[in-house]
C-alpha positions as CSV (number, residue, x, y, z in Angstrom):
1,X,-34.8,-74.0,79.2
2,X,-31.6,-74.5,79.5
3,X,-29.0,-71.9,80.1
4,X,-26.0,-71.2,77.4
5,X,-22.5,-69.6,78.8
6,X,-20.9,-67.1,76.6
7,X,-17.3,-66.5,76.8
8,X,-15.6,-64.5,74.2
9,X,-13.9,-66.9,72.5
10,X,-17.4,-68.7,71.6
11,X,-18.7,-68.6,67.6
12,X,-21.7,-66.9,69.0
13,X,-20.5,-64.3,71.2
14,X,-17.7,-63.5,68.2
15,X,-20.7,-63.0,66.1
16,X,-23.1,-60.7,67.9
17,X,-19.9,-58.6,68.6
18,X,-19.6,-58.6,65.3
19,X,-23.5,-57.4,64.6
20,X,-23.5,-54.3,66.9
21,X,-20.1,-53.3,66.5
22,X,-20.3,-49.5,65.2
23,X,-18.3,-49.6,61.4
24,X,-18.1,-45.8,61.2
25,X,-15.0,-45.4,63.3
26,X,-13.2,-47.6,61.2
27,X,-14.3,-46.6,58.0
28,X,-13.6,-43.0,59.0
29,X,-10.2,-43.6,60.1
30,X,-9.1,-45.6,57.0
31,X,-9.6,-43.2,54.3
32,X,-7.5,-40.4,54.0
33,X,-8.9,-36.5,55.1
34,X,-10.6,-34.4,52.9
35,X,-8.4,-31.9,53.1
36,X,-5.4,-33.9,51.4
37,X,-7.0,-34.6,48.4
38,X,-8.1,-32.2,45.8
39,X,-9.7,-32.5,43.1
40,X,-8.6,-30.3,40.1
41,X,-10.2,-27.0,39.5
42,X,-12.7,-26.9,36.8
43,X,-14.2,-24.5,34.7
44,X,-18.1,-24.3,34.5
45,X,-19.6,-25.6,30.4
46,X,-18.4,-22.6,28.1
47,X,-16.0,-20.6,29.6
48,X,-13.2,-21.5,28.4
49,X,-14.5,-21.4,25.2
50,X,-15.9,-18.3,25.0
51,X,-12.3,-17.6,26.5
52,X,-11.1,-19.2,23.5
53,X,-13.3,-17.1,21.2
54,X,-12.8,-14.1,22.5
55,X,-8.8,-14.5,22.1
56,X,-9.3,-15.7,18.6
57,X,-10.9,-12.2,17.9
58,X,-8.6,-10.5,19.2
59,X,-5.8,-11.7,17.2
60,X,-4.8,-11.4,13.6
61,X,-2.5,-14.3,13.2
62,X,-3.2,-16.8,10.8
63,X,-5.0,-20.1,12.0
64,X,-3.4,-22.7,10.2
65,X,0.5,-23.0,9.6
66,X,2.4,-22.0,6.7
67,X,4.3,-25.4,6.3
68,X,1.4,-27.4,5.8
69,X,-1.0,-25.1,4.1
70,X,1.8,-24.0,1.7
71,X,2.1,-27.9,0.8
72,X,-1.2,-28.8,0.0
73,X,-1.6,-25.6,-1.8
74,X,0.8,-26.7,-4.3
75,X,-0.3,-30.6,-4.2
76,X,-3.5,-29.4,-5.5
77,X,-1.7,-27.0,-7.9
78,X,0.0,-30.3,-9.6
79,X,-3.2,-32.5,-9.5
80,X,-5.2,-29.6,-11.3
81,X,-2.5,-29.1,-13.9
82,X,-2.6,-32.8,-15.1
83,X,-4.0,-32.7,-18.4
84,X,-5.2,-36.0,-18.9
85,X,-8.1,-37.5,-16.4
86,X,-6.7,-41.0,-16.8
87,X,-3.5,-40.2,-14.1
88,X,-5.4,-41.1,-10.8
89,X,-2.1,-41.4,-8.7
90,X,0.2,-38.3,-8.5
91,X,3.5,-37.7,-6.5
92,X,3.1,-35.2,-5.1
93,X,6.0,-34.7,-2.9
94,X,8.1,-33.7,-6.0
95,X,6.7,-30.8,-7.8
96,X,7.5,-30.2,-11.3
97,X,10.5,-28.6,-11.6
98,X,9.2,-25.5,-13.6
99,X,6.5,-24.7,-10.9
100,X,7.2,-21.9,-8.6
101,X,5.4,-19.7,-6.2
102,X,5.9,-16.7,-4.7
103,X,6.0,-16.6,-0.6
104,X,3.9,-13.5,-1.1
105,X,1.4,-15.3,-3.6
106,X,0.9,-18.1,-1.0
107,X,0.3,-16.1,2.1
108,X,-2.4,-14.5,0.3
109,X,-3.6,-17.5,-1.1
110,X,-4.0,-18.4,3.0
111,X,-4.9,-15.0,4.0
112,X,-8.2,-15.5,1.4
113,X,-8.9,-19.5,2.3
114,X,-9.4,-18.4,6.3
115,X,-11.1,-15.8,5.6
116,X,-13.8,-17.8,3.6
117,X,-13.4,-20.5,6.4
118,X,-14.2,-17.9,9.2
119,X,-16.9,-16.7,7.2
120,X,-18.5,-20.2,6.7
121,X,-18.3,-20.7,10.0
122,X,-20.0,-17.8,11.4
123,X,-23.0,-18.6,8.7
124,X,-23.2,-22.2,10.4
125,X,-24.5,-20.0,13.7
126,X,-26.8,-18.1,11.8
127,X,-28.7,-20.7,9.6
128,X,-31.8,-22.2,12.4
């Protein structure tokens, strides 16, 4: 048997170094602490929505905005009032000219709609 000479430049010597050379101190000191990055505070399932519904008790605003509610509101108030089932396309950005509603009329119009919403809504819990 003949008897090999390792110096530390050899392939061989390069390569057992390699095999028992402890990768933990390195990998350790490359990443960054744990302390520096945090991840963002979460909420456990549900609570903010029972936060959410809880706050929506509470208050007596109405859910959906005037602006839009008020527009569709009259846009079906134009299609309804089209005598003749033949008109399929309707602008109805421009009312008729003659067709007026009270701020007061509409407001209650919304007051009623949510309230049926809210009410459908809670029956959607109830049916199994």
């Amino acid at each position: 048997m003949q008897y090999q000479a390792f110096n530390k430049f050899s392939p061989l010597c390069q390569l057992s170094a390699v095999r028992h050379f402890d990768f933990t101190f390195v990998s350790l000191s490359l990443h960054q602490p744990r302390d520096s990055f945090k991840k963002p505070h979460r909420y456990k399932p549900n609570t903010v929505a029972l936060r959410e519904i809880r706050r929506y008790q509470k208050s007596t605003e109405l859910l959906i905005r005037k602006l839009p509610f008020q527009r569709l509101s009259k846009s079906l108030t134009v299609i309804n009032l089209i005598p003749s089932p033949s008109v399929r396309f309707v602008d109805t950005r421009s009312p008729p000219s003659n067709l007026r509603f009270q701020s007061s009329a509409i407001s209650a119009l919304q007051e009623s709609v949510e309230s049926y919403l809210i009410s459908l809504f809670e029956d959607t819990n109830h049916v199994w």
